[in-house]
C-alpha positions as CSV (number, residue, x, y, z in Angstrom):
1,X,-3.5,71.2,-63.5
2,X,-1.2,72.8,-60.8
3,X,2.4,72.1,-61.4
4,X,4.0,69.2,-59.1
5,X,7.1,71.9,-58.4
6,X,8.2,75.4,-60.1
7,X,11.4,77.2,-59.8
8,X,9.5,78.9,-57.2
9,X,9.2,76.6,-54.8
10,X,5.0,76.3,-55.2
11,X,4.0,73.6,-56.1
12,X,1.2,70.7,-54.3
13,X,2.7,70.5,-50.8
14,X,2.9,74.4,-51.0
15,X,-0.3,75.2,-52.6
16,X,-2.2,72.7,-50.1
17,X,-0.7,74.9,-47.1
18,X,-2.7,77.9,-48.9
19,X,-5.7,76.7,-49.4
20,X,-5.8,74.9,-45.4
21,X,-4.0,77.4,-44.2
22,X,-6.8,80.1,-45.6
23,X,-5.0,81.8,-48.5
24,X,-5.6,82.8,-52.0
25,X,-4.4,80.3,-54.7
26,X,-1.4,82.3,-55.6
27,X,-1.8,84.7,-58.7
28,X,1.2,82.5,-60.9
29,X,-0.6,79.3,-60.8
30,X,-4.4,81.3,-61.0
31,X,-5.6,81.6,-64.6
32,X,-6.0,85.0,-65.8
33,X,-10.1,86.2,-65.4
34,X,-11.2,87.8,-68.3
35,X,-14.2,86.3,-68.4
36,X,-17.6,89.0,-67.8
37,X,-18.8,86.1,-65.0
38,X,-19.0,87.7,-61.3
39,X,-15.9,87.3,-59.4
40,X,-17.6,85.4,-56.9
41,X,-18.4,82.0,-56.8
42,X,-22.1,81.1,-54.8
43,X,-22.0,79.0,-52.6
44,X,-25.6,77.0,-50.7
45,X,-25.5,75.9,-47.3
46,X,-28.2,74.2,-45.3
47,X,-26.5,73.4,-41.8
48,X,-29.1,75.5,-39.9
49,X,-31.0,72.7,-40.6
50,X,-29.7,70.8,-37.6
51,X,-30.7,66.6,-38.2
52,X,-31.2,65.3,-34.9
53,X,-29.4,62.4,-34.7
54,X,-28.7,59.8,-31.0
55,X,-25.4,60.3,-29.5
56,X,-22.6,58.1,-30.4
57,X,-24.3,57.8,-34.7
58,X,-21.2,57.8,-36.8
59,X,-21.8,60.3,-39.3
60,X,-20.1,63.7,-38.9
61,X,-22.9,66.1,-39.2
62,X,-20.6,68.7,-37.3
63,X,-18.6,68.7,-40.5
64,X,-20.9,71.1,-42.6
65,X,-21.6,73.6,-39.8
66,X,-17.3,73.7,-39.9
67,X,-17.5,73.7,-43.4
68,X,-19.5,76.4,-43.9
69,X,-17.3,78.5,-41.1
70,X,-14.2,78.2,-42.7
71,X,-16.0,79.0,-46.1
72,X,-17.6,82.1,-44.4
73,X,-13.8,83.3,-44.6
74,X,-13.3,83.3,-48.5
75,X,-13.5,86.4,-50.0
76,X,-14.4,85.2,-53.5
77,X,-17.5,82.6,-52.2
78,X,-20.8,84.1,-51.2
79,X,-23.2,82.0,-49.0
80,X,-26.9,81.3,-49.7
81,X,-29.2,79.4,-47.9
82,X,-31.4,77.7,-50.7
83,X,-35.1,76.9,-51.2
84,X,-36.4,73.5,-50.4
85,X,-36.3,71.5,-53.6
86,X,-40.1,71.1,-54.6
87,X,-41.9,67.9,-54.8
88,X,-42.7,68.3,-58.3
89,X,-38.5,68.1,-58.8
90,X,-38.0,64.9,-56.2
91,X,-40.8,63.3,-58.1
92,X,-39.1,63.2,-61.3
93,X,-36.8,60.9,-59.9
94,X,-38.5,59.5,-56.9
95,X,-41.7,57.1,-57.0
96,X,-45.0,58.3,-55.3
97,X,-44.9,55.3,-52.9
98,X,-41.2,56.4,-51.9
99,X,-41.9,60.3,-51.6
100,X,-45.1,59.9,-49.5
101,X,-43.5,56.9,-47.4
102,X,-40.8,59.9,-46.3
103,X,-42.7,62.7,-45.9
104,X,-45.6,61.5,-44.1
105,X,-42.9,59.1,-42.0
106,X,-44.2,55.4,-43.8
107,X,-41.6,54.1,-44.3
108,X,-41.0,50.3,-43.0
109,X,-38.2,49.8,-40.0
110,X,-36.2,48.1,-43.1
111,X,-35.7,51.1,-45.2
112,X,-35.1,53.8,-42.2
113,X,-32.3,51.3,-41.1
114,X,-30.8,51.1,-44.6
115,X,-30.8,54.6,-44.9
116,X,-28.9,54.9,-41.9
117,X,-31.2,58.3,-39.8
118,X,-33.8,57.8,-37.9
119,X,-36.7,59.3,-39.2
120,X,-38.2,63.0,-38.5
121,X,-39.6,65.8,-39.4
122,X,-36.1,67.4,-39.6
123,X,-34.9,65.3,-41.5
124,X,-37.1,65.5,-44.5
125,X,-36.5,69.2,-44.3
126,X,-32.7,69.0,-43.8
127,X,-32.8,66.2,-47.1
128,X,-34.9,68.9,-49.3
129,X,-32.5,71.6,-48.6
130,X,-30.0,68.9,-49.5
131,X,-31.4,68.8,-52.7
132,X,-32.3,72.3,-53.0
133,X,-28.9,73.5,-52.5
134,X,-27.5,70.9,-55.7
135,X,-30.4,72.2,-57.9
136,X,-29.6,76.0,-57.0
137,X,-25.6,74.6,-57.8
138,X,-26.7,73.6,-60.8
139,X,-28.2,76.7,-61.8
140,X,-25.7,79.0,-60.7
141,X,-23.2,77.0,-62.6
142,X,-24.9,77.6,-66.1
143,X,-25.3,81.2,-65.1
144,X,-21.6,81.1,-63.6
145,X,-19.0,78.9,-64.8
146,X,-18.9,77.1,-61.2
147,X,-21.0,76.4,-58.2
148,X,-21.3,74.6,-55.2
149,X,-23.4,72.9,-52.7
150,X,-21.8,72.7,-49.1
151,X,-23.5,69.1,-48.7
152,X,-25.0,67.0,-51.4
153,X,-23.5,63.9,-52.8
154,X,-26.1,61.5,-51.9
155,X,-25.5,59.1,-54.6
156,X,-26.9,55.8,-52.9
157,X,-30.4,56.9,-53.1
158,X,-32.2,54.9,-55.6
159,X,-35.7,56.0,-57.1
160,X,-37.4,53.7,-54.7
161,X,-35.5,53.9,-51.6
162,X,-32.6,55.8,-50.0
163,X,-29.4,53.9,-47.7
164,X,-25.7,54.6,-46.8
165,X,-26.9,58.0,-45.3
166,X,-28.9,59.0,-48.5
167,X,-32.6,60.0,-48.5
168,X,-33.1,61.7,-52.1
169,X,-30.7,61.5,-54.8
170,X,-29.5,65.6,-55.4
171,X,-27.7,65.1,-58.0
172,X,-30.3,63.3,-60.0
173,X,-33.0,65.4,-59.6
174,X,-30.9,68.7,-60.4
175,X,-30.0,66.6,-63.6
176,X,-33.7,65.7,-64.4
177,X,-35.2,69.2,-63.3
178,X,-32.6,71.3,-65.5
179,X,-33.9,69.3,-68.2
180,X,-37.6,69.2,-68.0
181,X,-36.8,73.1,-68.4
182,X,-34.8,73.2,-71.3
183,X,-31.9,74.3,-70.0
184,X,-29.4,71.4,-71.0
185,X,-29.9,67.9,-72.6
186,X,-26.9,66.5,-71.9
187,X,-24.7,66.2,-68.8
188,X,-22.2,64.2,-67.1
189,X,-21.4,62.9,-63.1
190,X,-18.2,62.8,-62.2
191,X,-18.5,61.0,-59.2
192,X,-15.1,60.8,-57.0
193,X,-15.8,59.1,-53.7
194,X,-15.0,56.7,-52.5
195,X,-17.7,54.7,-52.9
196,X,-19.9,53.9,-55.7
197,X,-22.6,55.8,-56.8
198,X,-24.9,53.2,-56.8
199,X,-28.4,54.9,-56.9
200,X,-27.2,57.5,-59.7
201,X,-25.9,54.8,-61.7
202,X,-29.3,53.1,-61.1
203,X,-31.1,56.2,-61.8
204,X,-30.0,56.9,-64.8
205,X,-28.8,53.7,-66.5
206,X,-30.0,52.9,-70.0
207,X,-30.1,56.7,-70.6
208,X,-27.7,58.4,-73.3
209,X,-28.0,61.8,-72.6
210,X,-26.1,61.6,-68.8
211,X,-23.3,59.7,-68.1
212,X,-22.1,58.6,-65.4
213,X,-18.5,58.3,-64.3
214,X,-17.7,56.5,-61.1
215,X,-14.3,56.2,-59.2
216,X,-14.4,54.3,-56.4
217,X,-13.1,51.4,-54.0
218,X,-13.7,48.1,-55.9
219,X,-14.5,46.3,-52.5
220,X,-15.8,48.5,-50.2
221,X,-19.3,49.5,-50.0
222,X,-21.8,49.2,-51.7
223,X,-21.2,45.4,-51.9
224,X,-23.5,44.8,-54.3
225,X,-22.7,47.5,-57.7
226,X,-24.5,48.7,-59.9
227,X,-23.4,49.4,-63.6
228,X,-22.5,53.1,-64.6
229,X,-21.0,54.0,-67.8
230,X,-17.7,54.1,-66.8
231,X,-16.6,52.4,-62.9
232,X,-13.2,52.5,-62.4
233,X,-12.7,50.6,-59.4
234,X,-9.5,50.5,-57.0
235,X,-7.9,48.0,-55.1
236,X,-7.6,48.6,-51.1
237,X,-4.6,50.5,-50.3
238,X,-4.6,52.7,-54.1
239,X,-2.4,55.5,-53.6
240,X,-2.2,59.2,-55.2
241,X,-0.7,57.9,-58.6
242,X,-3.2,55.3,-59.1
243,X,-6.2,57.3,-57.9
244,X,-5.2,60.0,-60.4
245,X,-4.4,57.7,-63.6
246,X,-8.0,57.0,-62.8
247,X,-9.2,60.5,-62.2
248,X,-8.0,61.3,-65.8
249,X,-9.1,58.1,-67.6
250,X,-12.5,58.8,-66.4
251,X,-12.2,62.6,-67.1
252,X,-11.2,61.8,-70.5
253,X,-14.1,59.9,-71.3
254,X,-16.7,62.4,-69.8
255,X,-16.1,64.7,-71.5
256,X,-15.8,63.4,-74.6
257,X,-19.3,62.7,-74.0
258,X,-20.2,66.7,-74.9
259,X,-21.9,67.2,-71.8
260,X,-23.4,71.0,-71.0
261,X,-23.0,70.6,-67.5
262,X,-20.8,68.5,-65.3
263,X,-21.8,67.3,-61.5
264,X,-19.1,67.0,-59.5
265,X,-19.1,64.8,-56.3
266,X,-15.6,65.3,-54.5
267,X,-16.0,62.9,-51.8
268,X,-13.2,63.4,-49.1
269,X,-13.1,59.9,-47.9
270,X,-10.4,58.6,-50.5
271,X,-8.3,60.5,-48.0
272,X,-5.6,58.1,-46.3
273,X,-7.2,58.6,-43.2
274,X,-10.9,58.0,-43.3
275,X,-12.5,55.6,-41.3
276,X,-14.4,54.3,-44.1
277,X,-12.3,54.9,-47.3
278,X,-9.4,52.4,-48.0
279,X,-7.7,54.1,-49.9
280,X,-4.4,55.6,-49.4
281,X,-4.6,58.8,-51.2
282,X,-3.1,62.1,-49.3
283,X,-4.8,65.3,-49.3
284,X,-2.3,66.4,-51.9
285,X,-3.4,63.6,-54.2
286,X,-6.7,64.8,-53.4
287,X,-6.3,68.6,-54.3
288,X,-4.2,67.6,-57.3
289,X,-7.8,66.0,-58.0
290,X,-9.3,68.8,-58.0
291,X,-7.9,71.0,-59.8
292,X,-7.6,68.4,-62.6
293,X,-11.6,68.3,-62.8
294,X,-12.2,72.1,-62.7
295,X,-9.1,72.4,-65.4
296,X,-10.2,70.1,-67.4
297,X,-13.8,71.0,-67.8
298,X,-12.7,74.6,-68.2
299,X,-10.7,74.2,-70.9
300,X,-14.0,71.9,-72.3
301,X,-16.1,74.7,-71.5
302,X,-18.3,72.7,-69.2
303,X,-19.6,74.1,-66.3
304,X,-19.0,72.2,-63.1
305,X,-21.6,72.1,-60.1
306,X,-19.5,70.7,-56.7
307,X,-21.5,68.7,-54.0
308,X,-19.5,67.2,-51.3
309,X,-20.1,63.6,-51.1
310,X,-18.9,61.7,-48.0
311,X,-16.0,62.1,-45.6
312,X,-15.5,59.9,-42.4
313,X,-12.1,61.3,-41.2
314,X,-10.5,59.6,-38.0
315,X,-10.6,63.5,-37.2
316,X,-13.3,65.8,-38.8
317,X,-10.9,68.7,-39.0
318,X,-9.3,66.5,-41.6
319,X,-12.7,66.7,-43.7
320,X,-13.1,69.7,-43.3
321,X,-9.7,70.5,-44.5
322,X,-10.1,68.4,-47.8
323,X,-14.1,69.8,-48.5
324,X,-12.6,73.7,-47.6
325,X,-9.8,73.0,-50.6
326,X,-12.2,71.9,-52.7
327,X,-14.0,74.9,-52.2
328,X,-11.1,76.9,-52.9
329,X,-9.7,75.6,-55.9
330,X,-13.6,75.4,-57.3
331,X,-13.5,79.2,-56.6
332,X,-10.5,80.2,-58.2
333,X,-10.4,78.0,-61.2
334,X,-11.7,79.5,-64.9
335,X,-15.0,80.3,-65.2
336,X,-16.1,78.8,-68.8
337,X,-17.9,80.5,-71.1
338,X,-21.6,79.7,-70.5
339,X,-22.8,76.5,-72.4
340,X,-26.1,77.1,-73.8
341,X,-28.6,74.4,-75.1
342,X,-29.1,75.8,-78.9
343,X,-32.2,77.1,-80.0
């Protein structure tokens, strides 16, 4: 992880004004590349798929077009729109009656409200980008060391119905599509937002070869939990020392697990000031987050694909600010060595 303080002067409070402020993680603190992976990490972005949504709707959308800007400014991160993920990959985690209910728009008024969009044509699309850009993550990882979506993260989607903002479950059906094709049996969510990750957990509960880490508030939404391997719930108010004893508690056990691939949701709303977070953790806490996770699974050898998650900032610069540092750090951290399924 990135010191605290060095005789030089850079440590978290420093290092954060980099990475905001648009500069390279300084060479002392970024591990030596002598890996034969590209120098670049990529990067998948769907904004241009614009979700029409009514004036005054709560969610930030704005926040991946401004993502993706301040991204468009890295000089290790190329940007790639990805494919719309297939139906043949939402079905192996979605049911027939929920697929055809969204794409043909048959859903009942109960399930568009829980999901939180109204329904439309752009919005399927904008949802199987979604997806596509996690499974492309995924993909690029193996090949890579690291990936990233610039959205995904939509971890309340259950097999059978989407809510909190959620249509399809990315993260799930990258998991279940890499492998139906053999390329990993095993893998691991490390799932830091703020709140649960109730329709992963869902997904995949009962099943030994993915598990599923959740940190989260323990009363804020959703209401009702369900039961990953590992919930580490915090109280209202947790600040950066308890959100990081958690952070590496839950790390620990993950990776113990001998996953081939880890998916990483770095929600931005444990920030201190997001409208919908809690928490009290600062973006410091939050980049010291970070660069545990991409550390950590380096040193494992484990892959890492990054989705997004939420972020409800009382500004959205202030998302922005914490997605874009994740961004960075995911792009300068080791590159592992690639983590094959054995023959």
């Amino acid at each position: 992880m990135y010191p605290d303080a060095d005789s030089d002067g850079f440590g978290i409070p420093r290092l954060l004004e980099y990475l905001l402020g648009g500069g390279r993680v300084p060479d002392r603190v970024r591990p030596v590349d002598s890996s034969p992976f590209p120098a670049f990490m990529r990067a998948f972005y769907c904004d241009e798929f614009v979700l029409p949504l009514p004036e005054g709707h709560r969610f930030p959308m704005e926040k991946y077009r401004l993502l993706r800007e301040r991204v468009t400014t890295y000089a290790d991160v190329t940007l790639e729109v990805p494919e719309a993920a297939p139906l043949t990959a939402l079905a192996r985690v979605h049911t027939t009656e929920y697929l055809e209910g969204v794409l043909e728009g048959r859903l009942e008024r109960d399930a568009v409200r829980a999901i939180g969009f109204p329904w439309s044509p752009e919005l399927v699309e904008r949802s199987r980008r979604s997806v596509g850009g996690t499974l492309a993550a995924g993909r690029a990882a193996l090949d890579d060391g690291t990936s990233a979506n610039l959205a995904g993260g939509t971890h309340h989607a259950f097999a059978h119905r989407g809510e909190g903002f959620c249509v399809f479950n990315d993260v799930a059906v990258a998991i279940r599509d890499l492998q139906a094709e053999g390329s990993v049996r095993r893998a691991a969510v490390v799932d830091l937002d703020v709140h649960q990750g109730n329709g992963t957990a869902a997904v995949f509960h009962g099943d030994d070869r993915v598990f599923t880490l959740s940190v989260h508030g323990a009363d804020n939404y959703p209401f009702r939990k369900e039961a990953s391997d590992l919930d580490l719930g915090l109280a209202d108010g947790a600040d950066d020392d308890e959100f990081l004893e958690a952070v590496e508690l839950g790390l620990e056990r993950s990776l113990a697990q001998g996953p081939e691939i880890v998916f990483y949701v770095a929600g931005a709303d444990p920030f201190e000031d997001d409208r919908l977070g809690r928490l009290s953790v600062t973006k410091a806490g939050l980049l010291e987050r970070d660069a545990r996770v991409f550390d950590e699974c380096a040193a494992a050898g484990v892959p890492v694909a990054v989705v997004m998650g939420g972020g409800y900032g009382q500004t959205v610069s202030d998302t922005v600010d914490i997605h874009a540092a994740t961004i960075r750090v995911a792009a300068s951290s080791r590159r592992p060595e690639r983590h094959r399924v054995p023959s």
